[in-house]
C-alpha positions in Angstrom: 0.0 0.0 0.0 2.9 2.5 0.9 5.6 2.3 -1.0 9.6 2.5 0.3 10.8 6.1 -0.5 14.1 5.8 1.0 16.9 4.1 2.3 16.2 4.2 6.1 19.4 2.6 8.3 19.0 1.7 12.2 15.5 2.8 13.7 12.6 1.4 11.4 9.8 1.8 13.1 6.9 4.5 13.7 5.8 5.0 17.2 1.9 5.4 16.6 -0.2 7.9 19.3 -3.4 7.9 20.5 -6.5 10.2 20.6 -9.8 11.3 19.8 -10.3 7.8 18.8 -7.7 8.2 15.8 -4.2 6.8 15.7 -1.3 8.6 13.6 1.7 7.3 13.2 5.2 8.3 11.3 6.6 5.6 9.0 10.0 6.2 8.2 10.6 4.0 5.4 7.3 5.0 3.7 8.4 8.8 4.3 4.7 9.4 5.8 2.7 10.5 8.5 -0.5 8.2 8.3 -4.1 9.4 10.1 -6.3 6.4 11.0 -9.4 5.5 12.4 -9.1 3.1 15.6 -12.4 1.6 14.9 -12.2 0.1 11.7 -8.1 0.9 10.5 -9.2 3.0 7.9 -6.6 5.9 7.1 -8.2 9.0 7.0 -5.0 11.1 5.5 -1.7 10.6 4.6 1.3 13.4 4.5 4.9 14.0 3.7 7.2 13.2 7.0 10.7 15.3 5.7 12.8 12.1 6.1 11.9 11.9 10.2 12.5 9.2 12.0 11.1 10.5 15.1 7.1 10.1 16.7 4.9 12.9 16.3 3.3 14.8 19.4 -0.9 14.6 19.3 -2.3 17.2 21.3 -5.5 19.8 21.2 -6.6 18.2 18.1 -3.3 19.2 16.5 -0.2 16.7 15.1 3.0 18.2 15.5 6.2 16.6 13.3 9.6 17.4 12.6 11.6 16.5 9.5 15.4 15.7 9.6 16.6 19.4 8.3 14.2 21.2 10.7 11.0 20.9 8.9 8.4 21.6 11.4 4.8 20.6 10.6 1.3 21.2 12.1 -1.7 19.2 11.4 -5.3 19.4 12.5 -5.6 15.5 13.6 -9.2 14.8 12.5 -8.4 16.3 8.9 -5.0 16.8 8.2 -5.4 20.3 6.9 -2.1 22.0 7.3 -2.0 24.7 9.9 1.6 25.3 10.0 4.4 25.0 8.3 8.4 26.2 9.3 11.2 25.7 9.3 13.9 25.4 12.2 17.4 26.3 11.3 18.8 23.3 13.0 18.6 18.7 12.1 16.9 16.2 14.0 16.8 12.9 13.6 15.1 9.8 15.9 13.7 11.8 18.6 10.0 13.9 17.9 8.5 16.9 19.7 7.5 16.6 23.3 5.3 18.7 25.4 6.5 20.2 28.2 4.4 22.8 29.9 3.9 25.6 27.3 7.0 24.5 25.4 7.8 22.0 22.4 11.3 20.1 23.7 13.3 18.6 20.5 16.7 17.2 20.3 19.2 18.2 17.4 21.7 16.4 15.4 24.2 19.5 16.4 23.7 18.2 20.3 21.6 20.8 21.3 18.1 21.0 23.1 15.3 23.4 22.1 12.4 24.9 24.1 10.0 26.2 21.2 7.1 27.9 22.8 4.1 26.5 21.7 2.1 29.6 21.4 4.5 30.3 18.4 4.3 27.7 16.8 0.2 27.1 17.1 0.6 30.8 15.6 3.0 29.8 12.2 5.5 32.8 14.0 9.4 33.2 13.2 11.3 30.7 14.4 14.9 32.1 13.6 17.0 30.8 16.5 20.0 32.1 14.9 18.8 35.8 16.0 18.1 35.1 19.0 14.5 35.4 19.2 13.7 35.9 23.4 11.1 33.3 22.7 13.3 30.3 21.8 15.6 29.0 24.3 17.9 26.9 23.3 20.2 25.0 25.7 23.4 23.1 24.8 25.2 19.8 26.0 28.5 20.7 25.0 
């Protein structure tokens, strides 16, 4: 049904999430993020996932994803009408978006941890990290 897009070494396998009786799920070999109903398996919408390896977030009715060069996606989870899409200046790779208070947390390829305020990304607002927006934090491991 879904074709392989790419060459996918290591981590194969999408992490599906749960809610409003739906389940979505990233598929990294089929380069998709796949909307299904619970009740009978039907998928309800199917959409690019940037070469992601990583689970999406579900919350408010919204999916949030993030592709490997900083691709950052929001979908409304009952339709999969785009509602946002940016781009972070940064890569990411096996780990999604998680929630934390008012915040999306994501892990980068460059060994760095971002706070992305949620309120700006539910908006579609600038996310240039690399002028130091006072909204982003960004906190490093090295």
């Amino acid at each position: 049904m879904l074709p392989k897009t790419r060459p996918t070494e290591g981590h194969t396998s999408g992490t599906p999430t749960v809610s409003e009786g739906l389940g979505v799920v990233l598929l990294p070999i089929a380069d998709r993020v796949l909307a299904f109903r619970l009740q009978d398996g039907r998928i309800l919408w199917l959409r690019p996932a940037f070469a992601s390896r990583g689970p999406v977030l579900v919350d408010s009715g919204r999916v949030y994803a993030i592709g490997r060069r900083g691709e950052l996606r929001v979908w409304a989870l009952a339709s999969g009408d785009s509602l946002c899409a940016n781009t972070i200046a940064r890569h990411f790779d096996r780990a999604g978006p998680i929630l934390a208070g008012s915040s999306l947390i994501v892990g980068t390829l460059e060994g760095t941890v971002l706070a992305v305020p949620r309120a700006v990304v539910d908006r579609c607002g600038k996310l240039d990290l690399d002028s130091k927006l006072p909204e982003v934090a960004a906190v490093s491991s090295k």
